[in-house]
C-alpha positions in Angstrom: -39.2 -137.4 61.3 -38.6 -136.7 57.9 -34.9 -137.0 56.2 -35.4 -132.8 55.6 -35.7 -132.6 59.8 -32.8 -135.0 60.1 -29.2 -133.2 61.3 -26.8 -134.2 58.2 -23.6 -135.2 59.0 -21.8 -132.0 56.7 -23.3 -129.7 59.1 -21.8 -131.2 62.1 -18.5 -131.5 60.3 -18.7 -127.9 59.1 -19.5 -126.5 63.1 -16.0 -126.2 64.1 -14.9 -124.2 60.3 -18.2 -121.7 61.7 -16.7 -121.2 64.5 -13.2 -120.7 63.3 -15.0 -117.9 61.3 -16.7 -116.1 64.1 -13.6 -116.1 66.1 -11.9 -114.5 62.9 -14.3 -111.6 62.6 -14.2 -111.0 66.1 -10.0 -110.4 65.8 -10.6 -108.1 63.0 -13.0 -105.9 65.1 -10.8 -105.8 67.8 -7.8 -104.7 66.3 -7.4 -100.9 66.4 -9.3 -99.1 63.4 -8.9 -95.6 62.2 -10.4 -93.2 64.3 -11.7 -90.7 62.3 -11.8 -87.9 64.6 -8.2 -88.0 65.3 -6.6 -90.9 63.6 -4.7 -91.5 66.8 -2.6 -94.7 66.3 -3.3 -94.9 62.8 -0.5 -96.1 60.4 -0.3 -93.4 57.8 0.3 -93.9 54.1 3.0 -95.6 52.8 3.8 -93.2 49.8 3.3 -89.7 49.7 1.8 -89.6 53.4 1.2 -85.8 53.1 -1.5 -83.7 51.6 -1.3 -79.9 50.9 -5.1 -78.8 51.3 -6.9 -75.5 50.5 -9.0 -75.1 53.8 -12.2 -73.2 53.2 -11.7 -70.0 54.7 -11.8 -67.0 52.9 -10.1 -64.6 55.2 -6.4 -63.0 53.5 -4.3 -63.9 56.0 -4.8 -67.6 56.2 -4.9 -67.4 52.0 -2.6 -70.3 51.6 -2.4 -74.1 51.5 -2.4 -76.3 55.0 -0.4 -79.5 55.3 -2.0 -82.5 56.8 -0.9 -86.4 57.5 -2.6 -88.8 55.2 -4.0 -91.9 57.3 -3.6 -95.8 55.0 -7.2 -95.6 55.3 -8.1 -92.8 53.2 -4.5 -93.1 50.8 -6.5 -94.6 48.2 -9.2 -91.9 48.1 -6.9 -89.1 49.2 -6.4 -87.8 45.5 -5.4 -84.4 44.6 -8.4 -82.4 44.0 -10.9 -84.3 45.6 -13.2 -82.6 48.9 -11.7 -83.4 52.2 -12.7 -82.6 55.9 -10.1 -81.5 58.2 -9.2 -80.4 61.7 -8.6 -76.4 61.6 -7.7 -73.6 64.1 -6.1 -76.3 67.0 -2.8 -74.5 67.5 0.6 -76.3 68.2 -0.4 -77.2 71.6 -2.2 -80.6 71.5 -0.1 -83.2 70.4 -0.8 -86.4 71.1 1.5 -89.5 69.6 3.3 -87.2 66.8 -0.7 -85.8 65.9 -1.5 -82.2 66.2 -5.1 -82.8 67.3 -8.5 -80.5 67.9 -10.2 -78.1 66.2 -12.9 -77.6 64.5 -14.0 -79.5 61.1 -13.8 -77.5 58.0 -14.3 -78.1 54.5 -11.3 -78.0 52.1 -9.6 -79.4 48.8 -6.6 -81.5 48.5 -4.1 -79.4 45.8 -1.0 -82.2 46.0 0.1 -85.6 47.2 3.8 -84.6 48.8 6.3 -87.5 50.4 7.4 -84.5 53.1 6.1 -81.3 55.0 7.6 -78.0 54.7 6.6 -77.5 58.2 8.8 -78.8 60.8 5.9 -79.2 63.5 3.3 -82.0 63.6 0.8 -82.9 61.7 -3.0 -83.1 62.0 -4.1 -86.1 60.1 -6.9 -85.6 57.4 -10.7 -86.0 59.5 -12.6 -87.9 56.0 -12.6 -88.0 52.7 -15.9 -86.7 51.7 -16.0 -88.2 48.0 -13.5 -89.5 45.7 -14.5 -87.1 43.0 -11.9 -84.8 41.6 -13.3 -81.2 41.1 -11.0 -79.5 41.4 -8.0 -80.2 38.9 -4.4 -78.1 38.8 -5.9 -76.0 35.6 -9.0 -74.6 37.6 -6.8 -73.9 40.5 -4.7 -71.8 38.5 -7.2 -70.0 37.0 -8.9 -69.5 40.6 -5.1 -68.3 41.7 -4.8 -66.2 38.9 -8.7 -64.6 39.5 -7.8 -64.2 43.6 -4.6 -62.2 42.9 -6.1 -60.2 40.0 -9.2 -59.0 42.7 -7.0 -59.1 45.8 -8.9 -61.6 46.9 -8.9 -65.1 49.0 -7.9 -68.4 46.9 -10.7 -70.3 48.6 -13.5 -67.8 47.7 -12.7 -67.6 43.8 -12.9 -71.8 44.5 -16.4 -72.0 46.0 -17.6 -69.6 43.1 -16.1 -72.0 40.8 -17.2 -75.4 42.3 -20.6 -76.2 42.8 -21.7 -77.6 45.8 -22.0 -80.9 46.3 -24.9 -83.2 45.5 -24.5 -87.1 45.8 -27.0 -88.7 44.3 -25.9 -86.4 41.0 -22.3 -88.0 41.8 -23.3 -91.3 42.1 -24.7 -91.4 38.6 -22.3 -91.9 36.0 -21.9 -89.7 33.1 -22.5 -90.8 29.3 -20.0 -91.5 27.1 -18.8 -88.3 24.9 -19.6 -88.1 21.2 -17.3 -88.2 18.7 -16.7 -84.4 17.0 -19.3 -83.1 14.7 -18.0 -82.3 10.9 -16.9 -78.5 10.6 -20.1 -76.4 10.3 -20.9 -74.5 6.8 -20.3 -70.1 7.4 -24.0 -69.6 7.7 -24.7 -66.3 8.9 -21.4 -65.8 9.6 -21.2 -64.6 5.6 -22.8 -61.8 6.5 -19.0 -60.3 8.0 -16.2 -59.7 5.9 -13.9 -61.8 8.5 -16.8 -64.4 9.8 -15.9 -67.3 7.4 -12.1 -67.0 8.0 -12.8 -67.1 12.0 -14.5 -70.6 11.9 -12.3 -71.8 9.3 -9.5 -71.0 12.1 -11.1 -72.2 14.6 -11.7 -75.7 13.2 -8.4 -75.7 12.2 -7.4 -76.1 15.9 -6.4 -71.9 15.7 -7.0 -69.6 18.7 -8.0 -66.3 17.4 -9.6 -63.7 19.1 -12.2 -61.1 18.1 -14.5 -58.2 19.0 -17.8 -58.6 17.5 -20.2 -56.6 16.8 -23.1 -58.1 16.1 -25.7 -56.8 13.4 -29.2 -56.2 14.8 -31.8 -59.2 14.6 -32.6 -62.5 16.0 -29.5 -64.7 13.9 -26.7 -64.3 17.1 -27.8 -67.1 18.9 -27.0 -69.0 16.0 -24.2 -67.1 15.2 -22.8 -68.4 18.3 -23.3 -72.2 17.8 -22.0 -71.4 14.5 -18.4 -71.0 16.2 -19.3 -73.7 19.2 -19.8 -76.4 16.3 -16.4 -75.3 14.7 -14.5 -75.7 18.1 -15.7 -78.6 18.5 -15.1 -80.3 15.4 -11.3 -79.5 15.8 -11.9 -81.9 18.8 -11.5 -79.0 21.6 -14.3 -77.6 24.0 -16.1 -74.3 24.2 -17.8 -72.0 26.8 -20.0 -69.6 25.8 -21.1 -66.6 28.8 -24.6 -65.0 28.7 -26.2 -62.6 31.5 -29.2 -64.1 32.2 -31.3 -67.5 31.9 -33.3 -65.6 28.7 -30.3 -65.5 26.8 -28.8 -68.6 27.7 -32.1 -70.5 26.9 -31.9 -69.3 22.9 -28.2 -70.0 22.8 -29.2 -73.7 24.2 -32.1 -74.3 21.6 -29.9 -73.0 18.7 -26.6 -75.3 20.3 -29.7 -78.2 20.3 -30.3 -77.4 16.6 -26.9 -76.9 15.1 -25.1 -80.2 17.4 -28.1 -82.0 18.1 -28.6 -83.8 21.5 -25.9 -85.1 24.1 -23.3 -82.4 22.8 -23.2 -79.9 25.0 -24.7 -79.1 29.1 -26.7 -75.7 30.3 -25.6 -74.4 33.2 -28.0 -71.9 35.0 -29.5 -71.4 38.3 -32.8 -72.6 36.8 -31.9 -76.1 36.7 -31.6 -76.5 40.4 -28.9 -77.8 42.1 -28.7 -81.8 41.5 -29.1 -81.2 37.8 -26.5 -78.3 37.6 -24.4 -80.4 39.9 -24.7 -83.4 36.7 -24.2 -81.6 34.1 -20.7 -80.0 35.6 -19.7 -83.2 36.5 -20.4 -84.6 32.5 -18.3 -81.2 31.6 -15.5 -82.0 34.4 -15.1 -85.8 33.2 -15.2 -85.0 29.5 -18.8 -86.1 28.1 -19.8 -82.7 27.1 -17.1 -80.3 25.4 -19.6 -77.6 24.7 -20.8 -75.3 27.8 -23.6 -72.6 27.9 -24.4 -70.8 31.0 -25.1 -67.6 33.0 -22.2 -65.7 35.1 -21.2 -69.0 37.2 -20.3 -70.9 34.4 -17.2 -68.5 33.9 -14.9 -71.7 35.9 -16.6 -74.4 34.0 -13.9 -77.0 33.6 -14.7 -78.0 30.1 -11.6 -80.3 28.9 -9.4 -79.4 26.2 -11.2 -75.3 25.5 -10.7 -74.1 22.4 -13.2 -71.0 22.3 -14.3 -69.0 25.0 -17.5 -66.9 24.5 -19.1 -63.5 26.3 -21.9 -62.0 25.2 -22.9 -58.6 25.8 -20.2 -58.0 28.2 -21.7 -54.7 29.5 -24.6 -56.3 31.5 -24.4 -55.5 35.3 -25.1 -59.2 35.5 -21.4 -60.3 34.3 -20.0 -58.9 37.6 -20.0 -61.3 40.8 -21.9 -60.0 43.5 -19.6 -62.6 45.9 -16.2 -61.8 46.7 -13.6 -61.0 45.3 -16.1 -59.9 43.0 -14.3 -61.0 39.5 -16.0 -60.0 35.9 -16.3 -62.7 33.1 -14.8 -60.8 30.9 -11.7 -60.4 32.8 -11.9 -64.7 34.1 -12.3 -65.7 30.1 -9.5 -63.3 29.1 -7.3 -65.2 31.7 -8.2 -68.3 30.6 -8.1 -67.3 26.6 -4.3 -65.9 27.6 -3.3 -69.4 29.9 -5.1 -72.1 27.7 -4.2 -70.7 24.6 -7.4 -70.6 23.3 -9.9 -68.7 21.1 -11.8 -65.6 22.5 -14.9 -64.2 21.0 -16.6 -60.9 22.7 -20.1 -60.0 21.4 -23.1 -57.7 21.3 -24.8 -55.6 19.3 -22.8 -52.9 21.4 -19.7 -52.6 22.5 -18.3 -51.7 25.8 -15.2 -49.4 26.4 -13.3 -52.4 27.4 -14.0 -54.5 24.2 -12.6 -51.1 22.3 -9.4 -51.3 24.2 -8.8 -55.0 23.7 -9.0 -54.0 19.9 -6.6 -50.9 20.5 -4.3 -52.8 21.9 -4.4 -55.6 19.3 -4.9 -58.2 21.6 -7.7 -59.0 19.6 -9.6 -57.9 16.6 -13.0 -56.3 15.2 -15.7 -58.5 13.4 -18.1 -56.2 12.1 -20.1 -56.3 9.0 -19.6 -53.9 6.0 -22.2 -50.6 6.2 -24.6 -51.5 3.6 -25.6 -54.6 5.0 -25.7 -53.0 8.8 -28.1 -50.4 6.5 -30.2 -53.2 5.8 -30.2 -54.7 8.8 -30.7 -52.1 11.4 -34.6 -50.2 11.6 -34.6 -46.5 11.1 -33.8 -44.3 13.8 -35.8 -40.9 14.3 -35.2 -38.8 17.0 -37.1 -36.0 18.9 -35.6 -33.4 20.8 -36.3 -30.8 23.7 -36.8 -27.8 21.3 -39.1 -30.0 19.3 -40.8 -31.3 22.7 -41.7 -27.6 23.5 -42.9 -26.8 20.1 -45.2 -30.0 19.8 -48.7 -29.8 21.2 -49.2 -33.4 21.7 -46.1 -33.5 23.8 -47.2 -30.9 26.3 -50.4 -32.1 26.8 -50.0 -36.1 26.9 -46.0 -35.9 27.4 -45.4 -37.6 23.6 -44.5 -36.3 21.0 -46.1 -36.5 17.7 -43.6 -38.5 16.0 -44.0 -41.2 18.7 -47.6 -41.2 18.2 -47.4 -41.4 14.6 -44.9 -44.6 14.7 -46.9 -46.1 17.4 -49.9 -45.9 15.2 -48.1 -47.2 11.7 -46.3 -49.7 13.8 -49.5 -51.4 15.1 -50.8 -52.0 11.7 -48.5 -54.7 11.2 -47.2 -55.6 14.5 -46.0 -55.2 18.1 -44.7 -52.1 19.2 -42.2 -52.1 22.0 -42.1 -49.4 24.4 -38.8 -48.8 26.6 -39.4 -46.8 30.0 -36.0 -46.6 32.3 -36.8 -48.2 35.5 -36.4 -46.8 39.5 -33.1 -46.3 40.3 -32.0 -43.8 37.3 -30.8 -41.1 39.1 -30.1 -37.9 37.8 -26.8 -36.1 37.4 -25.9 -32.6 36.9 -25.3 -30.8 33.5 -25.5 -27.7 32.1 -28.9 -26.2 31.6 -28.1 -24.5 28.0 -25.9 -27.4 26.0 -26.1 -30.3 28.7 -22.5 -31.2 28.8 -22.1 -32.4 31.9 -21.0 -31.1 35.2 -17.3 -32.4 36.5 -14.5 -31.6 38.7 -12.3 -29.3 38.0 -9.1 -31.5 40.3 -10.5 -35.1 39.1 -13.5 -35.1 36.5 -15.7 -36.7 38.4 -19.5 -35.8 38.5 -20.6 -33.2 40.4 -23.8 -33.4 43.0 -25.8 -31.1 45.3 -26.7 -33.2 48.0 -29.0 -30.2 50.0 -30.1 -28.6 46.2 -27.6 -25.4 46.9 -23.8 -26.4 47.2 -21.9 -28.4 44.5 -19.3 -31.2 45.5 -17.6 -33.8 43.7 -18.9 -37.2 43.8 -15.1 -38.6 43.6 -12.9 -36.6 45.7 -15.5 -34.8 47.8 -14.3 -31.0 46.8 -16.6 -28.1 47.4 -17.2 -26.1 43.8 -18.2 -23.0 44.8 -18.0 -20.7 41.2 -18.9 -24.1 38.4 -19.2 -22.7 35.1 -19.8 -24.8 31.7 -16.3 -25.7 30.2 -18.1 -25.5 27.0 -20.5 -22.8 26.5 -19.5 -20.7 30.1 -23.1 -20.9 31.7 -23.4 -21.4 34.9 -27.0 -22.4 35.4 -27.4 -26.4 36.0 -30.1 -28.7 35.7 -30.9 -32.1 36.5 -31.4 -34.5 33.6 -34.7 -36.7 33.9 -37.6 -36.8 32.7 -40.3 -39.0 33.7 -41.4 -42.1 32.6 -43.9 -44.4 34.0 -47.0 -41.5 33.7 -45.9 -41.2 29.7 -46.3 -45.3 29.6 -49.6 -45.0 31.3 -50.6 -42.3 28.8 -49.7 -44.2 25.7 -51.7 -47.4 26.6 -54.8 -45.2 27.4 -54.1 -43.4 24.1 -54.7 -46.9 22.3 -57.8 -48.3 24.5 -58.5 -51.7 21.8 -55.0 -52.5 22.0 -53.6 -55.0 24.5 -50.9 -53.8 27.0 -48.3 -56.3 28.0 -45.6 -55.2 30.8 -42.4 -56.6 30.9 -39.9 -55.6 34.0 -38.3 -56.7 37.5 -41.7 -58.2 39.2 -42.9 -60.1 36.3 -40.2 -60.4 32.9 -41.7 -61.9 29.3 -39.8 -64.2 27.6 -41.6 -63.8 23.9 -44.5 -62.0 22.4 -46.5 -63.2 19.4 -46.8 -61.3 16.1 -49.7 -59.8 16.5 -50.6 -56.0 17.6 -49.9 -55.0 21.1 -47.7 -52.6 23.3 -45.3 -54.0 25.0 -44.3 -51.7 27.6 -40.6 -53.5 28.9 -38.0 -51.6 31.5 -34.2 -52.2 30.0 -33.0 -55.1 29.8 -36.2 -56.9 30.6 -37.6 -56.5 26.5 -39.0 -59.8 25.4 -38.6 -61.4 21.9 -41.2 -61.1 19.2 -41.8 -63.4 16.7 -41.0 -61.9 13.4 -39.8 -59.0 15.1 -41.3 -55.7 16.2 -42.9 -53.6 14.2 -41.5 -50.3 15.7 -39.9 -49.2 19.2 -40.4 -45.8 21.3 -37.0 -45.1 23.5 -38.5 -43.0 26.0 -36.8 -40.3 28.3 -33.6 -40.7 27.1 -32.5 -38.0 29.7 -32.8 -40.2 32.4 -30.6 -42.9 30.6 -28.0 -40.7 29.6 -28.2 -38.4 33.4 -27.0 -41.0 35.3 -24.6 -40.4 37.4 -22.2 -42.2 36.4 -18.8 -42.8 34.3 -20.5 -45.3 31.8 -24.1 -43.5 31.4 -23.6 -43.1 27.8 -21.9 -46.2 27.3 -24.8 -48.2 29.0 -27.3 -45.9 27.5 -26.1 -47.0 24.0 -26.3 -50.4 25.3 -29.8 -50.6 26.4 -31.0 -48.9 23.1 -28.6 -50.8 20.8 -30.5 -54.0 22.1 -33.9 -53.0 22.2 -33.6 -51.6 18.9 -32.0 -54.4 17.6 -35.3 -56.6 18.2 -37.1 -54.3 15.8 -37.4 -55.1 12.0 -35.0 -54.1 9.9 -35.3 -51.2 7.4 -36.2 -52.7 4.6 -39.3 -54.1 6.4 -40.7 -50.8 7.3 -39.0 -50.8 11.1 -38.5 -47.2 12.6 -37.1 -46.6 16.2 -38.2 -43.3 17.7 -36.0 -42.1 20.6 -37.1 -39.0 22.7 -33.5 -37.6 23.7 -31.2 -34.5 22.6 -30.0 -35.5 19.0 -26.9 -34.0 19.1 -25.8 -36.3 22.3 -22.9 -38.4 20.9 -25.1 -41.7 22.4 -27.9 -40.8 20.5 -25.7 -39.5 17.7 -24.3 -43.6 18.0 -27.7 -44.5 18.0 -28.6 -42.7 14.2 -25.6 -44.4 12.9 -25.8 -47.5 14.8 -22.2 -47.5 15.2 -21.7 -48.7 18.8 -18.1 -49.1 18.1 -17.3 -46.0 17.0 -18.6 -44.7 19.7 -16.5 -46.7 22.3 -13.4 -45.7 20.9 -13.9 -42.2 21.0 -14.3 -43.3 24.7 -11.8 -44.8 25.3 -9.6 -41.6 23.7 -11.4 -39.4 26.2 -10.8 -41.7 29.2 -7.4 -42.6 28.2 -6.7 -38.4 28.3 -8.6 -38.2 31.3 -7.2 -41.5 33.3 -10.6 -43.1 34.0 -11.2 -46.6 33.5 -10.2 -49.2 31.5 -7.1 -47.2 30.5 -5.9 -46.7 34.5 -6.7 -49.4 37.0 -9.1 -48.2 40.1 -10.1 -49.5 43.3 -13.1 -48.7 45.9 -11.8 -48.9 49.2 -15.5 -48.6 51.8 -15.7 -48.7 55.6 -16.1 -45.9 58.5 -14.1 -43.3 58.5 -11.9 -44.1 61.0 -10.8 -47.9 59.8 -10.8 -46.0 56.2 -8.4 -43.6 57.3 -6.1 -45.9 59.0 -6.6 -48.7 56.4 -5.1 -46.0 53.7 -1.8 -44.5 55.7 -0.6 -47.7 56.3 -1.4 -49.4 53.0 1.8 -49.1 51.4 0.3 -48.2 48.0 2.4 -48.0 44.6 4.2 -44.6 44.3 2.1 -43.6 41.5 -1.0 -44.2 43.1 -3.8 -41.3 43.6 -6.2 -41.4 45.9 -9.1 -39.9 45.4 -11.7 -38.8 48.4 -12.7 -40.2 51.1 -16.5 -39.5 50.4 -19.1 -40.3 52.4 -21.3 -43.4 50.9 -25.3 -42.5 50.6 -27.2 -44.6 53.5 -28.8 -47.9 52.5 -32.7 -46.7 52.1 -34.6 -49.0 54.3 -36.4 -52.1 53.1 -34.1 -52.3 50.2 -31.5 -55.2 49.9 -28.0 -54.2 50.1 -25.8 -54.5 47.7 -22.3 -55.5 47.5 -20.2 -52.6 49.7 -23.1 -51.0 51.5 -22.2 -49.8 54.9 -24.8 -52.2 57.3 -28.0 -50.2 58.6 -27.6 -47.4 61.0 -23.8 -46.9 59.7 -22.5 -44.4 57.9 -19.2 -45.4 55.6 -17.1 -43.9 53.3 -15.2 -44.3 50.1 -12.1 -43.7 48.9 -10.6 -44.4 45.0 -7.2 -45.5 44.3 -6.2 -44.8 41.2 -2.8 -46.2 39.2 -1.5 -45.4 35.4 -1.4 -48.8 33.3 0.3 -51.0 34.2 0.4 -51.1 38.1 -2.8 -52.7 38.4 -0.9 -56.2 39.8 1.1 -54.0 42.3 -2.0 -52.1 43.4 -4.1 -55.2 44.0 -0.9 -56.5 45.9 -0.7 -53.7 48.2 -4.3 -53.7 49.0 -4.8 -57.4 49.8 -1.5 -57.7 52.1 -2.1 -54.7 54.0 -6.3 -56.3 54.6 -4.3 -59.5 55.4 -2.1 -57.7 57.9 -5.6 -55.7 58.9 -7.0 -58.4 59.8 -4.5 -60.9 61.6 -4.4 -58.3 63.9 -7.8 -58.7 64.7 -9.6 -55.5 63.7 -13.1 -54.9 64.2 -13.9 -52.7 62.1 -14.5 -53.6 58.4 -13.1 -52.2 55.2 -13.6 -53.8 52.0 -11.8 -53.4 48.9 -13.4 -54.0 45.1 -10.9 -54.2 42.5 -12.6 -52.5 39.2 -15.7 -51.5 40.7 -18.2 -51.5 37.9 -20.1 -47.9 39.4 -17.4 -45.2 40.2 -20.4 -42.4 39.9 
């Protein structure tokens, strides 16, 4: 036997210190461990032993925080804002040892470590930690509080739209180190405003200003934009910059890439799937990035230390939450401008009713560019009306007018040509047949309708009109304002057979065309980019844009020509917009002048005399009849409040998704409006949400939901 095979004489002498050690381990295994599903036995922490938690559950009458014991096991991890698991819905009944135990296991978020309980019964214990990562800290919870009680709405459904979910192996990974801050950015194309320069100086200057802008027409505003991101930043703050869609936020990223370069700043969209949107919060949440650009979701991002706060195009439908409580970035970032103290910047080449306001008021003020340089900058507008429609030839056989065909042909010389055809879903309204103003209300001003083509009633309040006669000209013949579309697209692109045809819309939407001759045939919204710009643009059946039937029609009108047109060259390039609509409509009017502010302040005057929206606060209140009825007698509503219907709500046409307040298939709903002067807003939301709350502890069946600012009153 070899001396390798030979027992040494250390191993014998170590045997009895093995055994010693076995013994040990077996001790520690026996003695009683944490149980996780109750913690029954478990010592609990030795300071600050209970934690206030935010249990996820959206429901209004359990909108408040939960207290629960903290076992010594999880002390350490147990940090205020971190994701928990805990026992919910056992009652006072099951104590066992001082633990309230059973229940179900429910997500939730620790809000505060606390060395006592203000409730006097016991305690469940906390189930798990579920990681250690703090996501939500004590400024996003106020600004989730201060969202839920703005939309009379639940505290834990403003936080899961403002956390992502989870995703570990993101987690796990740790985040780079951040960059120092970049040296203030030169004024660029900001020179081209009379007050551009002055806003980034003030902004690098660690100042919070606030602005309206109205940008000037071409492809510079996503640079514009990282313009005042790079001036934020080198004052050593953050910024947050809000698009509507991936498009947009895509050529805000590549210009943030060109003016910052890499590692300075995350895009967060619903493109980037779920681990890496998950990483890049998580390098915003623990201070790596300081610069933000993303779609509506990114509204909460909890970039450290903001200093600007970005919207643009604020009118998009896609700025509006389709998850309850249904809050608007406009009105999250004006919160978090007014509790942060930071900067606030609202742009577009239009500009909403809202944006007019916030400049009436003075909360913040206009950026526009002087009129010579918007003459520059803007392509010539032409427009074609009805009486030239029925004196034109062309236009009554092929449903075009001559001018359109001319520009088309000019414009293809040199270019694309981008065609604009309103998409399904453009309903008409009623307006008078001889000056078009259109049909309202006589008791609330809302649009009128003729559901079964002979009787008139108001979309609002649901009164019968039985004599309606023009407030203006004192006709009382009506027509319906559309005129169609997709047969004039299909006529222009046979009209130009050697010409290539691109469609841009819902199924399939182009991101950018090249320069070179084509018609590009795009519903709103959906236009794509062109290198070098277009060489001319056709606004078709303006009618249909301007007949919905709706309070904002001319508003969002102006705003889905504003941008397409803005995409065109300008007029010193030989650009020329044609737009087939009555010339003497004030949107069109708007248009000609490209003054989209101008436009929303006259607006606002009419709204503010009227008491529509922004200048009043509204509400949509939906459900059956009954529960609607019931809902509204008991609801305790601010004195001043007027309430406007009920009305029944149009059925859901089948095969369609529903939207956001749709009564559910085979139902028929209705809908009521709440209006209050300025002012009430709070007290109206207030009123609303406890009496759901109360609605709904006492276990009603039947549902009614409430939207705070619906963005389509009709």
């Amino acid at each position: 036997m070899s001396s390798e095979n030979e027992p040494s004489a250390e191993t014998g002498a170590g045997a009895p210190e093995q055994l010693a050690l076995i013994r040990e381990t077996v001790r520690r295994a026996k003695a009683p461990r944490a149980k996780p599903r109750t913690w029954r036995g478990a010592a609990l922490a030795g300071e600050l032993p209970v934690a206030r938690v935010l249990v996820n559950k959206g429901v209004l009458h359990l909108d408040q925080f939960f207290d629960y014991a903290v076992p010594e096991e999880l002390a350490a991890d147990a940090r205020p804002g971190v994701r928990v698991r805990v026992r919910f819905g056992a009652g006072g009944r099951n104590v066992q040892g001082g633990r309230r135990e059973g229940g179900g296991l429910i997500d939730g978020f620790i809000v505060e470590r606390r060395a006592d309980s203000d409730y006097r019964g016991a305690l469940a214990a906390l189930a798990s930690v579920v990681s250690p990562e703090p996501v939500l800290g004590p400024d996003l919870l106020a600004l989730c509080r201060a969202v839920a009680d703005r939309y009379a709405g639940s505290l834990a459904d403003v936080v899961q739209l403002a956390v992502p979910p989870r995703n570990a192996r993101a987690e796990s990974k740790p985040s780079p180190e951040p960059l120092p801050p970049p040296p203030p950015p030169r004024p660029g194309a900001w020179d081209r405003y009379a007050q551009g320069p002055a806003f980034l100086r003030a902004l690098a200057d660690g100042g919070a200003p606030r602005a309206v802008w109205t940008a000037l027409p071409g492809p510079h505003w996503p640079a514009e934009i990282a313009g005042a991101v790079a001036a934020t930043l080198s004052s050593g703050r953050g910024a947050l910059v809000v698009v509507p869609d991936g498009r947009a936020a895509a050529r805000v990223d590549a210009a943030l890439a060109e003016a910052l370069g890499p590692g300075r700043h995350a895009l967060l969209t619903a493109e980037s799937g779920p681990e890496k949107r998950y990483r890049q919060w998580l390098a915003v949440r623990r201070g790596s990035v300081r610069a933000v650009v993303g779609t509506r979701a990114a509204m909460f991002a909890p970039v450290r230390d903001l200093g600007l706060v970005v919207v643009w195009d604020d009118g998009d439908s896609s700025h509006s939450d389709d998850n309850a409580p249904f809050p608007h970035v406009r009105e999250v970032l004006e919160l978090r401008a007014a509790q942060g103290r930071c900067g606030f910047l609202l742009g577009g080449t239009s500009c909403t009713v809202e944006a007019a306001q916030l400049v009436e008021s003075g909360w913040a003020l206009p950026l526009l560019a002087d009129r010579e340089r918007l003459r520059r900058a803007a392509p010539l507008i032409r427009t074609v009306g009805d009486g030239e429609l029925a004196r034109d030839g062309a236009a009554r056989s092929a449903r075009l007018p001559s001018l359109a065909w001319g520009a088309v042909r000019d414009g293809l010389r040199s270019g694309p040509v981008l065609v604009q055809v309103p998409r399904r879903g453009y309903a008409p309204r009623l307006a008078c047949e001889r000056c078009r103003t259109p049909a309202r209300c006589r008791r609330c001003a809302g649009p009128l309708q003729a559901p079964d083509q002979r009787d008139l009633d108001c979309v609002w309040c649901g009164r019968a009109e039985t004599a309606w006669q023009c407030a203006e000209c004192g006709s009382p013949r009506l027509r319906a304002q559309v005129v169609g579309a997709r047969r004039t697209a299909e006529e222009l692109g046979r009209a130009f057979p050697a010409v290539p045809v691109r469609t841009s819309g819902r199924d399939h939407i182009l991101d950018a065309v090249p320069d070179a001759p084509a018609l590009v045939v795009s519903t709103p919204g959906a236009e794509p980019v062109a290198e070098g710009g277009y060489a001319a643009a056709l606004l078709l059946d303006g009618w249909a844009m301007l007949g919905r039937p709706d309070l904002r029609a001319g508003e969002e009108a102006l705003r889905r020509w504003t941008a397409a047109a803005a995409l065109v060259r300008g007029q010193d390039e030989g650009g020329t917009v044609v737009i087939v609509a009555e010339p003497t409509e004030r949107a069109v009017q708007a248009l000609v002048r490209w003054d989209p502010a101008g436009f929303a302040r006259r607006e606002l005057a009419e709204r503010a005399e009227l008491g529509f929206p922004p200048v009043s606060r509204m509400a949509s209140v939906t459900g059956p009849a009954d529960a609607l009825a019931a809902f509204l007698h008991t609801a305790g509503l601010p004195p001043e409040a007027e309430v406007l219907g009920p009305v029944p709500l149009p059925a859901a046409e089948p095969g369609r998704p529903r939207r956001p307040g749709d009564a559910p298939p085979g139902e028929s709903w209705e809908r009521a409006l709440v209006r209050v002067v300025p002012g009430r807003g709070a007290a109206l939301a207030r009123a609303l949400k406890t009496a759901l709350a109360a609605r709904m502890a006492k276990g009603a069946t039947d549902p009614v939901r409430i939207r705070i600012d619906p963005p389509d009153i009709g």
